[in-house]
N, C-alpha and C positions, 0 to 999 in steps of 0.2 A: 533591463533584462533580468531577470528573477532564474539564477542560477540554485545548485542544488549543491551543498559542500555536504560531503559525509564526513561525519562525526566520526576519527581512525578505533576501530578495536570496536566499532558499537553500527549495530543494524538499522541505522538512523540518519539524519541530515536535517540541519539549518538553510533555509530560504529567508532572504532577505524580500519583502513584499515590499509595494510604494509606500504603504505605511505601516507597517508591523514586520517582525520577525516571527517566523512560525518554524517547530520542529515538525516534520515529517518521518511516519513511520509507515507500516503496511503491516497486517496479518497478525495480529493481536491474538485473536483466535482465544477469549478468555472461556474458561472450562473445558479446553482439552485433553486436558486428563479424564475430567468424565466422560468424553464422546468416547475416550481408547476404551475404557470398562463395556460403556454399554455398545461399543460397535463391531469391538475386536478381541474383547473379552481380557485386556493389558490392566493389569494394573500398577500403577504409573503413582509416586506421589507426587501432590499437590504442587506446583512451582508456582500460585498465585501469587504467592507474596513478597517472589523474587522479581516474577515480570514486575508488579504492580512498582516498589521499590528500586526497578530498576529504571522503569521510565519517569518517576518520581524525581529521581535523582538527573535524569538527563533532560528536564525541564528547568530545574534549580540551574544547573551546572551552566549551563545556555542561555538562561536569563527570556525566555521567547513570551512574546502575547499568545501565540496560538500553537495547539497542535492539532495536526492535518491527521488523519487516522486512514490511508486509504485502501479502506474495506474490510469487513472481516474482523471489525472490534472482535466478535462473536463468535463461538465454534458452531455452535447446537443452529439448525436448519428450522426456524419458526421460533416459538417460541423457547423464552432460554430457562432450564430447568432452575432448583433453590442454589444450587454449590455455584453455577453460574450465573445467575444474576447478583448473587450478593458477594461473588469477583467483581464484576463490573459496579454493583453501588457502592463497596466500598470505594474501588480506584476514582472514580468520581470524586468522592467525598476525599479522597487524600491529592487532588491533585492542588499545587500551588494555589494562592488566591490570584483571583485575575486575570488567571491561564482559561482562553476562548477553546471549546473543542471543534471542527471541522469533520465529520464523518461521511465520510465519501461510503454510499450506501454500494457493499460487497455483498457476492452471493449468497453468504452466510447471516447476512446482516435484516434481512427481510421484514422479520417481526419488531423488532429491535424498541419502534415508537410506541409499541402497545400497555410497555410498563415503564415508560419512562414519567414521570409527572407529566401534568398540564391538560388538555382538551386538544387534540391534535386537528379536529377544522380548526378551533378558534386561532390556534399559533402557526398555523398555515403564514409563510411568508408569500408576497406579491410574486416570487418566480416560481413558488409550490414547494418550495424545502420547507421542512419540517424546523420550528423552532421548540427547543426545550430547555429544561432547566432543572440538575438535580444535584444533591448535594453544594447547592450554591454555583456550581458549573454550568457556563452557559452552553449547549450543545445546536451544531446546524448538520441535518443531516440533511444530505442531496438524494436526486435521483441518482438509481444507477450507473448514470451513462456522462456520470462526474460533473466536475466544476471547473470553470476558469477563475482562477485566481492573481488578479492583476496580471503578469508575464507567465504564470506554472499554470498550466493544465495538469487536470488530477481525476485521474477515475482509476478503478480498481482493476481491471485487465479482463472482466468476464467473458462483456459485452460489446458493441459496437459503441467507442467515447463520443460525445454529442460535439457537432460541429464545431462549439466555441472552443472545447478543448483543445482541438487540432489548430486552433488558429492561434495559437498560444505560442512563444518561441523556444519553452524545453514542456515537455508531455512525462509525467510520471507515475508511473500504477505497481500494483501488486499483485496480488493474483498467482503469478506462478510460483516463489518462493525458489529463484535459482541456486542451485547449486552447481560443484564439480564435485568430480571425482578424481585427487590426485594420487599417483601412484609412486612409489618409491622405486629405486634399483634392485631393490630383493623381493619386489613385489607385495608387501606393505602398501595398503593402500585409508583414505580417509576423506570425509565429505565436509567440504567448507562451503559458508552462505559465499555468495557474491552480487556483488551491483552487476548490470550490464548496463552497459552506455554508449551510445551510438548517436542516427540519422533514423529519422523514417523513412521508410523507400517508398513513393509514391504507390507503386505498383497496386496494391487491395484496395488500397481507398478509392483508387479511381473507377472505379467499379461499381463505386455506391452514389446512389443520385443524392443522399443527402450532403454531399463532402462536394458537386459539383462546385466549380465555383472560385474553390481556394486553388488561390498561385504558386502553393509548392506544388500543387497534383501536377501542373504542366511548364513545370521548370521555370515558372517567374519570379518567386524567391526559394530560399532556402528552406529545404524541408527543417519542421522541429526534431530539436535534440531530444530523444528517448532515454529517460532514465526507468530502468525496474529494480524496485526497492525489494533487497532481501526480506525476506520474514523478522519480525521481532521476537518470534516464538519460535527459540530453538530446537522445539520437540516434534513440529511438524512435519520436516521431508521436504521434497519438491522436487521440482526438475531440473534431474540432470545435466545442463546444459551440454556438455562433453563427449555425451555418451551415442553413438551411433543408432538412429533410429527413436530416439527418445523423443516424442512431443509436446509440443507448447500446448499450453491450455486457454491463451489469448485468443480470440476468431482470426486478428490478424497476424498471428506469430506464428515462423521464423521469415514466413513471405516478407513483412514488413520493416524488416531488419536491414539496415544498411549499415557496414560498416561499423556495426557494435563491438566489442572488445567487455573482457571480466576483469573484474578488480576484486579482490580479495577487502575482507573487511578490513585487513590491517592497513591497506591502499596500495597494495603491490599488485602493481599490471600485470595480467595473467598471458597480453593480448587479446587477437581475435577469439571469440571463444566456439566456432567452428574448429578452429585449428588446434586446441588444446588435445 
């Protein structure tokens, strides 16, 4: 069973696959700072070289063959403008030797294969993912609607995950970039990333003719354990969790929640995160 251990103090996690170790992350989101200028008019310096450096380092430190990216390498919607692309070719080029990249295709991620090296029919893999290969990194991007990875399902949280996902016995994606909102006794308040981690609740899926079928939908095994991976990009935001009224950006989310609870990066249980 391919569990998910978070890495304490870091917006990350080690998976033990049948035959590799892979770090997992979510929400990369590289050129951010430029989407704040041209979106919102922010201007923000550059922290490319901190993310890039930081996951650098948390690949070394782990010793892993792969890292899973799920969704959202990318800020920019289509194609990625000069200051974000040459984020992403540089980090390429600085990642360890021998470290596999896995890019679980996010909303943001769209264009992504158009500048990356290669002939994208001719590296067409046999399931339809995309193979590539730059700065000596090997890269697989999937469709949208994720990948089964030995015992981890992986999709990005957009969309509806593709059957094999679900059938996976823990399910992990990105996409929302949870937060809280903790408040102090003098009313001081501050927003921390968190994991959530729980149960799928049957409930949405069973609704969907392509999910008929599977035996957690009608209580014959156990639903898969849900993990949502904080953002690695601490300048993005996200949702609330905590917060009254605030909604999920998932199709199946807070319906699909069973029994989830927040955990702070440092690994301190927050609880249920309803009840926060």
């Amino acid at each position: 069973m391919a569990t998910l251990e978070p890495i304490p103090d870091e917006p990350a996690a080690v998976v033990t696959l049948e035959a590799e170790r892979a770090l997992v992350i979510a929400d990369y989101h590289a050129g951010y700072e430029v989407g704040l200028r041209q979106e919102r008019g922010v201007e923000v310096p550059s922290r490319a070289i901190n993310r890039r450096e930081r996951l650098c380092s948390l690949l070394e430190r782990t010793g892993v063959d792969r890292l899973i990216v799920l969704g959202d390498l990318m800020h920019s919607i289509g194609d990625p403008g000069g200051a974000e692309r040459g984020e992403l070719e540089v980090l390429f080029e600085s990642l360890p030797r021998g470290v596999e990249v896995t890019l679980v295709r996010g909303n943001h991620d769209g264009a992504i294969e158009r500048w990356l090296e290669g002939d994208v029919e001719a590296e067409k893999s046999e399931n339809g993912e995309l193979e590539r290969r730059i700065g000596g990194t090997h890269i697989q991007i999937t469709d949208g609607t994720g990948i089964r990875l030995d015992g981890l399902g992986c999709c990005h949280g957009h969309t509806w995950p593709d059957r094999s996902v679900l059938g996976a016995a823990t399910v992990c994606l990105g996409h929302e970039h949870p937060c809280v909102r903790l408040e102090d006794e003098v009313g001081g308040a501050r927003i921390e990333r968190v994991w959530l981690r729980g149960k799928l609740d049957p409930g949405p899926f069973r609704k969907r003719k392509e999910y008929q079928g599977m035996g957690w939908l009608d209580g014959e095994t156990d639903p898969p354990e849900v993990v949502v991976v904080p953002a690695f990009n601490d300048l993005v935001g996200g949702t609330w969790t905590n917060l009254e009224g605030q909604s999920f950006l998932a199709p199946f989310f807070p319906e699909g929640f069973a029994n989830t609870e927040a955990y702070l990066l440092d690994g301190t249980r927050l609880g249920p995160y309803r009840q926060l």
